[in-house]
C-alpha positions as CSV (number, residue, x, y, z in Angstrom):
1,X,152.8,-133.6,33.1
2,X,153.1,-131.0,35.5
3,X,156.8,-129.4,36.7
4,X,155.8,-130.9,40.3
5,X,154.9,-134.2,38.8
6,X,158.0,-134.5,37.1
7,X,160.3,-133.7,39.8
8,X,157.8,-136.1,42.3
9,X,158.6,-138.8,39.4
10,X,162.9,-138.5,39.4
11,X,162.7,-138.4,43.4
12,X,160.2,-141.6,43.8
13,X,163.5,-143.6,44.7
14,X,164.6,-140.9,47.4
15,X,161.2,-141.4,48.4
16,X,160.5,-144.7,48.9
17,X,164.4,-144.9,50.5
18,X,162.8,-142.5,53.3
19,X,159.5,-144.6,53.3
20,X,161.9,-147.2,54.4
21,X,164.6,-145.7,56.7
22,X,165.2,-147.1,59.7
23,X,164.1,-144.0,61.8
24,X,160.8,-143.4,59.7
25,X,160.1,-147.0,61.2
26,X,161.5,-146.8,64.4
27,X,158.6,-143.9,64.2
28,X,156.2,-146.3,63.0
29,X,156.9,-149.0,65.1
30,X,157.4,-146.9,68.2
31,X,161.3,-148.3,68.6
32,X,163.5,-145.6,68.1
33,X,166.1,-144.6,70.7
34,X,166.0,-141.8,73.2
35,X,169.1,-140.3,72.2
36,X,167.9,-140.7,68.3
37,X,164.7,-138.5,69.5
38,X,167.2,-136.2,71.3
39,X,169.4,-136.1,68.2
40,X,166.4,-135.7,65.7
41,X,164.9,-132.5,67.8
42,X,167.9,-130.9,68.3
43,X,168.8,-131.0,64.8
44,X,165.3,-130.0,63.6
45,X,165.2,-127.1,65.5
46,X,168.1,-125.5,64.3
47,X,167.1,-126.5,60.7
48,X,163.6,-125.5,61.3
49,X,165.4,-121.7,62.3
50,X,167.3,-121.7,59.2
51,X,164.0,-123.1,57.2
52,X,162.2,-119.7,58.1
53,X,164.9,-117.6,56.9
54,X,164.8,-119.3,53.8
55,X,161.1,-118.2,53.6
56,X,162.4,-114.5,54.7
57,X,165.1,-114.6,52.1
58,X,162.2,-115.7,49.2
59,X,159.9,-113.0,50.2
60,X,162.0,-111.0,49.0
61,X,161.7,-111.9,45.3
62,X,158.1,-112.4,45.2
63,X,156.0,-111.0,42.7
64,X,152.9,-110.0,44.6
65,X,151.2,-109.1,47.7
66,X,149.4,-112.5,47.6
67,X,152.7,-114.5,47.1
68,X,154.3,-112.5,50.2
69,X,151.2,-113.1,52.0
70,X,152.1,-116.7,51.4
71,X,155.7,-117.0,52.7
72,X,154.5,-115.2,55.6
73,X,152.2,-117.4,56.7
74,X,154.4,-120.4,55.9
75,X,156.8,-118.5,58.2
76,X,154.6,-118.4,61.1
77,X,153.8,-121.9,60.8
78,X,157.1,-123.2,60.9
79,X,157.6,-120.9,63.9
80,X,154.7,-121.7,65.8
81,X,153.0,-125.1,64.7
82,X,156.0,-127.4,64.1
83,X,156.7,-126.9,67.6
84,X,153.5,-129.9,68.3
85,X,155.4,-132.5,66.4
86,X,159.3,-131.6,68.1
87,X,157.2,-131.9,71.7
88,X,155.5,-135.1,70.9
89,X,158.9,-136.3,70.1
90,X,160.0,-135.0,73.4
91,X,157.4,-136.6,75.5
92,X,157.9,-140.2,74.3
93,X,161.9,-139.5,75.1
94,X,161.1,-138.1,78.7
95,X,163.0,-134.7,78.1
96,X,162.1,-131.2,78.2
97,X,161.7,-129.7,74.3
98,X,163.0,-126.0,76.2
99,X,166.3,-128.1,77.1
100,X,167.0,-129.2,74.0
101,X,166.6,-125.6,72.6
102,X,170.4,-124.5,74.0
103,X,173.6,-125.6,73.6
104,X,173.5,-128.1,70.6
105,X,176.0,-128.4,68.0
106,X,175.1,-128.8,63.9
107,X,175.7,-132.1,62.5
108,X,177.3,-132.5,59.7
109,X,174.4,-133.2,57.7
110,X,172.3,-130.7,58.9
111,X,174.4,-127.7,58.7
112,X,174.9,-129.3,54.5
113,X,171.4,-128.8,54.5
114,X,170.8,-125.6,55.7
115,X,173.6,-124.4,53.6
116,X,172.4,-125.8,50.9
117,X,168.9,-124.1,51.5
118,X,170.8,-120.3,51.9
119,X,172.3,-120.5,49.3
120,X,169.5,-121.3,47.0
121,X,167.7,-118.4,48.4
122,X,170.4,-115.9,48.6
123,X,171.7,-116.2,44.8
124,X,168.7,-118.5,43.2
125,X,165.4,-117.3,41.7
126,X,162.1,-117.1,43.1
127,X,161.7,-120.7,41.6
128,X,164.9,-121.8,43.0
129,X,163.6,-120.9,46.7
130,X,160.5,-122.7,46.2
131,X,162.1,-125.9,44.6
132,X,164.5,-126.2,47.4
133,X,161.7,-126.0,50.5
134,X,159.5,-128.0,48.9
135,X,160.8,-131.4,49.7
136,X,160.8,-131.1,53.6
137,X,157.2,-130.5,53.4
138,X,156.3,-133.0,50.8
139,X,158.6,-136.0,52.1
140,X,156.5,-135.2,55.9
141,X,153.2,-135.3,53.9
142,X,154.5,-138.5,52.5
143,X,155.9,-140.7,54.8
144,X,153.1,-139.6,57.3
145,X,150.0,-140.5,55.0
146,X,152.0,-143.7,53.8
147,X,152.1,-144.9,57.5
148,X,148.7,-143.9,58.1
149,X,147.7,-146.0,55.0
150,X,149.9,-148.8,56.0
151,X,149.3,-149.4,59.7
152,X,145.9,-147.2,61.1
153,X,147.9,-146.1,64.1
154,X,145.4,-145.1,67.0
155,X,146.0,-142.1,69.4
156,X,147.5,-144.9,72.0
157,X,150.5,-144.8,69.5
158,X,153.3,-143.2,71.1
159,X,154.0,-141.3,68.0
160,X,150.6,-140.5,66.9
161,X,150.2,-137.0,67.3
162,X,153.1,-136.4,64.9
163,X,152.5,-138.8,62.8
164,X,148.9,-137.4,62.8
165,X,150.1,-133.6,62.6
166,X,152.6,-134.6,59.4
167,X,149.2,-136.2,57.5
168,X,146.7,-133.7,58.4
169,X,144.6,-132.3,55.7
170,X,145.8,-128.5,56.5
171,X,149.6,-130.0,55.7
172,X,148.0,-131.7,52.9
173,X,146.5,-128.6,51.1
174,X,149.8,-126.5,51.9
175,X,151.7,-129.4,49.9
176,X,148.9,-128.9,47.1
177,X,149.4,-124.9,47.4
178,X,153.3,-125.2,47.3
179,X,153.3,-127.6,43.9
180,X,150.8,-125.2,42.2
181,X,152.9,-121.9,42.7
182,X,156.0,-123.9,41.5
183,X,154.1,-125.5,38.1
184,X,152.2,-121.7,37.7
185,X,156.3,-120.2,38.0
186,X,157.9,-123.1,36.4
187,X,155.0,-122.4,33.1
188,X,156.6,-119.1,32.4
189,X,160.6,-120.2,33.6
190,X,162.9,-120.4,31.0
191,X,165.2,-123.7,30.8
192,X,168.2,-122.7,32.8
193,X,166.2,-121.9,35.7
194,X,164.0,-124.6,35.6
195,X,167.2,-127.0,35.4
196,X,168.6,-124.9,38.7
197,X,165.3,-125.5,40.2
198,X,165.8,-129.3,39.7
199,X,168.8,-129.6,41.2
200,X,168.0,-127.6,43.9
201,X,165.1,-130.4,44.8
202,X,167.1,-133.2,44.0
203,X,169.6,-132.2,46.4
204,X,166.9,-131.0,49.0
205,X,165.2,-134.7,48.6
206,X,168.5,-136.4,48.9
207,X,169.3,-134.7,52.1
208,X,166.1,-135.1,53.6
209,X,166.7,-139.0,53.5
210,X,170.3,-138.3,55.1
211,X,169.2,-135.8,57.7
212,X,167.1,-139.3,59.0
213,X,170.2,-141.4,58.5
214,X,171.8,-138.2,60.5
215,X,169.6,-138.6,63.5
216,X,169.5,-142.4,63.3
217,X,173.3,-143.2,63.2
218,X,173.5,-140.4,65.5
219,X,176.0,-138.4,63.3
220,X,178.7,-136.1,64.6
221,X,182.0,-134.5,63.4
């Protein structure tokens, strides 16, 4: 079994928990909240930010030319692309995506997160970086193909086009890309690093679901 496969395997529960959430079906069933959509963007975005630097930090220890090459374009995406699903959002809760840009504050949950992410990449290893980014991507990938699967949406959906962009065959193969780098550096890893690699998922996966519960339950200090 592959170093991906294994970690997919201990997080299933995690998984299925954010298959579930009540904002994931509130997506789904086109029933969430305004201010939950307002909560959710403004959080994302200033995780989104700190997601990038994460990248920025992990260039750093790469070991080729073709790896940095890699992070970089995974930069630029997260800079430019994810913007389509954050105005999607915006559209269904009648607010502009530019005025939710200024003036919010970190949630608790979300600033855990990206803490939790800077630190990986500021002390950790290579593997460390890519075992603590991986989940945001795959859980997307997940719950997006899951309600594709589940329910057929049509473009009438309110929430189509991000539920669409999340299970698009271009996020699909960057998930595919991701988990093949982390079982080619994981091969080679010796066992302390791949146990700091573990946790570093596990605790990105367990914050995923709570940064839903976050923006559901419209957490504050």
């Amino acid at each position: 079994m592959r170093f991906s496969e294994e970690l997919r395997r201990d997080a299933d529960p995690i998984f299925q928990s954010i298959r579930n959430h009540p904002f994931v079906q509130g997506i789904q069933q086109a029933s969430l909240g305004r201010d939950q959509i307002v909560h959710y963007v403004q959080q994302d975005y200033l995780y989104l930010t700190t997601y990038a630097k994460v990248y920025g930090l992990g260039l750093a220890k790469c070991r080729t030319r073709e790896e940095m090459q890699d992070f970089h374009r995974r930069i630029g995406f997260i800079l430019n692309d994810e913007v389509h699903p954050h105005i999607t959002l915006c559209r269904v809760a009648g607010v502009s995506y530019e005025s939710l840009q200024v003036g919010a504050t970190l949630a608790p949950t979300a600033q855990h997160y990206m803490s939790h992410m800077l630190l990986c990449a500021q002390t950790g290893s290579l593997g460390e970086v890519l075992a603590t980014v991986l989940p945001c991507h795959w859980t997307y990938v997940d719950l997006a193909t899951d309600i594709m699967a589940r329910d057929a949406p049509t473009a009438d959906h309110p929430f189509y086009d991000w539920i669409a962009f999340y299970a698009a065959r271009d996020m699909q193969v960057g998930l595919a890309d991701l988990c093949g780098w982390i079982d080619n550096y994981a091969a080679t890893a010796g066992e302390e690093d791949k146990l700091r690699m573990r946790a570093a998922f596990m605790v990105s996966c367990q914050l995923e679901r709570r940064f839903f519960e976050m923006a559901y339950s419209l957490e504050k200090w």
